[in-house]
C-alpha positions as CSV (number, residue, x, y, z in Angstrom):
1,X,16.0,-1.4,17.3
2,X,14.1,-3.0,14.4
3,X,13.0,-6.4,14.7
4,X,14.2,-9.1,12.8
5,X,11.8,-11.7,11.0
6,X,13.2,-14.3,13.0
7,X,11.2,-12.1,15.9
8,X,7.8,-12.0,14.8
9,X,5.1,-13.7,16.5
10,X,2.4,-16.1,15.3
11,X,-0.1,-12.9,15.2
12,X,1.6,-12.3,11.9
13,X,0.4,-15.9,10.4
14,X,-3.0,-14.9,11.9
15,X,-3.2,-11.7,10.0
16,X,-1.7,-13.6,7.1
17,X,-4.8,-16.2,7.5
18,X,-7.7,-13.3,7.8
19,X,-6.5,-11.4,5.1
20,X,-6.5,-14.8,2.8
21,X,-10.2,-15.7,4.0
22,X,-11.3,-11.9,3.2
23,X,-9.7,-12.1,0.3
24,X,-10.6,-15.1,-1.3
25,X,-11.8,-15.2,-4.5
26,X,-10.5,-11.4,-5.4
27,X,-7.9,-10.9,-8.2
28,X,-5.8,-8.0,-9.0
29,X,-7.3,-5.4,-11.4
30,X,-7.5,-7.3,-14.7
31,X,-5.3,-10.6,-14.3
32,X,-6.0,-14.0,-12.9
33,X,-3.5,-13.2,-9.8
34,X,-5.5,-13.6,-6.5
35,X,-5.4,-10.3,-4.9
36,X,-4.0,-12.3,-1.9
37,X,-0.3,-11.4,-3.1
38,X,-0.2,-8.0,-3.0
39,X,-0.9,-7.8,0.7
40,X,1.8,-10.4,1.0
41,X,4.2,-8.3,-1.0
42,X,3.5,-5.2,0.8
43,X,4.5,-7.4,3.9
44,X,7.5,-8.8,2.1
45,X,8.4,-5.4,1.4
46,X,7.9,-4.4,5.4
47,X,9.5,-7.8,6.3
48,X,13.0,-6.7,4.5
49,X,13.2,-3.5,5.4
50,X,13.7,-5.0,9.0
51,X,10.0,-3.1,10.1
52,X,8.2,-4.3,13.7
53,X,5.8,-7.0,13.5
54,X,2.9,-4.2,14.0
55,X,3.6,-2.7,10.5
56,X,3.8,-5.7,8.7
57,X,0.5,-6.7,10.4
58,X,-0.9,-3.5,9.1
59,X,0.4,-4.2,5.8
60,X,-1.0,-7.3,5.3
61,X,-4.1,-6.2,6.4
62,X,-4.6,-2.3,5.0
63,X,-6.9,-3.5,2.6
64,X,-9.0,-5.3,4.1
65,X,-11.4,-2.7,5.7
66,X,-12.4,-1.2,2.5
67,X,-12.6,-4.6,0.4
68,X,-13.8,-6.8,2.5
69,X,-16.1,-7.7,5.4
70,X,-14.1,-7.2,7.9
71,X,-14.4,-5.0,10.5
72,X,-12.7,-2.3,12.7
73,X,-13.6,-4.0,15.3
74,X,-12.1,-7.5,14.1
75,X,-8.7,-6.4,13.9
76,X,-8.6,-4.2,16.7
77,X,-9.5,-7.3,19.1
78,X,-7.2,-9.7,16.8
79,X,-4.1,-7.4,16.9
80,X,-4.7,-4.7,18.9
81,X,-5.0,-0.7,18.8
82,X,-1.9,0.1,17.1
83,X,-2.6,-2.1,14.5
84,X,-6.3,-1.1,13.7
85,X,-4.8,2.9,14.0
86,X,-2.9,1.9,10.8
87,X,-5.2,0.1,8.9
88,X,-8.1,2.6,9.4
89,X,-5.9,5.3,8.6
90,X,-4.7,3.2,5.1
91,X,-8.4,3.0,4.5
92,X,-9.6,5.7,2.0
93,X,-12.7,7.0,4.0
94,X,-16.0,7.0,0.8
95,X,-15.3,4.3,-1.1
96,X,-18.2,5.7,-3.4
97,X,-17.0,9.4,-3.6
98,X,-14.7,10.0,-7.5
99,X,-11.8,8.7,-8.1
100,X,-10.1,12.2,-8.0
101,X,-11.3,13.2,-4.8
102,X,-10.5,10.1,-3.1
103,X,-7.1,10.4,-4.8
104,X,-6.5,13.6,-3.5
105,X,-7.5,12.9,0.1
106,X,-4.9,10.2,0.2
107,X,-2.0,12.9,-0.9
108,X,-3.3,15.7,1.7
109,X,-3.6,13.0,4.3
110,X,0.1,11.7,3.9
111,X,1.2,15.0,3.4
112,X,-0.2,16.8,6.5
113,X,-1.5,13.8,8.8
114,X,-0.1,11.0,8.0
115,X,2.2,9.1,11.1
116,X,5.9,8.0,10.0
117,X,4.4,4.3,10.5
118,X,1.2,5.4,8.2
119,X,3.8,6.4,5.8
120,X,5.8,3.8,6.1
121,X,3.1,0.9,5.1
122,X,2.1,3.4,2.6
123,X,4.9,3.6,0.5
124,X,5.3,-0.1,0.8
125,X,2.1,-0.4,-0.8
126,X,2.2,2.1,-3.6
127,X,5.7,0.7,-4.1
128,X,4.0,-2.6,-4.8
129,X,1.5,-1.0,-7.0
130,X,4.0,0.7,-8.7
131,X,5.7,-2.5,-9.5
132,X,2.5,-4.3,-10.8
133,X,2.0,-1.6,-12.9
134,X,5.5,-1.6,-14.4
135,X,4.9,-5.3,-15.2
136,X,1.6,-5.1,-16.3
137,X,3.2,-2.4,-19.1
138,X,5.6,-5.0,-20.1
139,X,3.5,-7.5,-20.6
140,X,0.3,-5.5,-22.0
141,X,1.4,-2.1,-23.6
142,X,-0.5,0.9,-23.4
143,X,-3.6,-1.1,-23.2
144,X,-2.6,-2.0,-20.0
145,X,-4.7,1.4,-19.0
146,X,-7.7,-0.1,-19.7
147,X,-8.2,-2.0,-16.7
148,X,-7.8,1.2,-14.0
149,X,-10.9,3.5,-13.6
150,X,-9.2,6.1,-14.9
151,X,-6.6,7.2,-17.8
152,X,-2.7,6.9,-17.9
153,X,-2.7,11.0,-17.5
154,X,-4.4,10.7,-14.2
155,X,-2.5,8.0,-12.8
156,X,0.5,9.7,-13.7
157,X,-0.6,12.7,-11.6
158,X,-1.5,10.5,-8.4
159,X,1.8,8.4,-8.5
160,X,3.8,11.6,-9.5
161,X,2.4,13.3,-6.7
162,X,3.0,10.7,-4.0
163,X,6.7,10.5,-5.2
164,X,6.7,13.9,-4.3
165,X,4.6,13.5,-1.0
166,X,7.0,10.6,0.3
167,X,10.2,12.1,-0.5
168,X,9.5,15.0,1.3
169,X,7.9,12.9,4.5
170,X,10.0,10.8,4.9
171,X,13.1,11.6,6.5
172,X,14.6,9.0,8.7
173,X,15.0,4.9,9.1
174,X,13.9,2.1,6.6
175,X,11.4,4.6,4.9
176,X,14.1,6.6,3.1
177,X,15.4,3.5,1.1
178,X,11.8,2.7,0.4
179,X,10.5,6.3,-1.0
180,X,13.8,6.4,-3.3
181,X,12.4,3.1,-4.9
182,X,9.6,4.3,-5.0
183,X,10.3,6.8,-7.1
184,X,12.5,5.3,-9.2
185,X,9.5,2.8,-10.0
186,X,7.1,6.0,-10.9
187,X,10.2,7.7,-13.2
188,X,10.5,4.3,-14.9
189,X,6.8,4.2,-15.5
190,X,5.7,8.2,-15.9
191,X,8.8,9.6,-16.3
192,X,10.4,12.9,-13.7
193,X,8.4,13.4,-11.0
194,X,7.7,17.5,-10.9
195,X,9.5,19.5,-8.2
């Protein structure tokens, strides 16, 4: 049975804390926003979908090993195995390889590897993205593109894709909701997913 916020322990506040010390002074791509509130929102996310502390931990976190300081080691002695699993395996693995294949690791990972909980924080998180993005159109147009590495065409392909990848993944629980909003978020912003 899913937990209930009113069930979550003070680890969560503790994850909330290192994540806001590693992430201080980092903004989201192009604004002013401290990058702080996406990790929030991706909890938030977790949080009402009624999701067990561990995820929400791990969503809070899932940044933080490839953006900040932090260490493997950190979280797993902060929060424990499960917790670390999911963060590592949210973690792209070569920061400095391209964009493209980094991008495509991530889809073959959730598509073939990737646990139900992996996928589960996942979605929450590109769901996020998704949203910022949406926003980010509203408020800046087309040149809203400027601030990602790479061009609208090639983020419609990853976020496309993904759709794809979580609706076909994710079968069961809290997930299901969160992959149809997903994609409803990516047909807003790119239009039909392919089949």
């Amino acid at each position: 049975m899913p937990q209930t916020a009113k069930s979550y322990s003070l680890k969560l506040y503790d994850a909330i804390e290192l994540a806001a010390r590693a992430h201080r002074g980092q903004v989201r791509k192009g604004t002013e926003v401290p990058y702080i509130v996406h990790p929030l929102a991706v909890a938030g996310i977790l949080i009402r979908a009624n999701c067990p502390e561990h995820l929400v931990i791990a969503g809070i976190l899932h940044d933080t090993l490839e953006d900040t300081p932090v260490t493997l080691e950190e979280i797993r002695s902060q929060f424990g195995r499960a917790v670390a699993d999911l963060v590592v395996a949210l973690s792209e693995p070569d920061k400095k390889a391209p964009w493209e294949e980094r991008k495509a690791h991530t889809i073959e990972y959730l598509e073939q590897k990737a646990t139900p909980d992996v996928l589960l924080v996942a979605v929450a998180d590109k769901l996020d993205n998704m949203r910022a993005i949406r926003e980010g159109l509203a408020s800046d147009g087309e040149a809203f593109w400027l601030r990602f590495n790479r061009p609208r065409e090639s983020q419609t392909w990853y976020y496309q894709r993904l759709a794809g990848v979580f609706e076909r993944c994710i079968s069961a629980g809290a997930g299901v909701a969160l992959a149809h909003a997903f994609k409803l978020e990516v047909v807003r912003v790119f239009g039909e997913t392919p089949a």
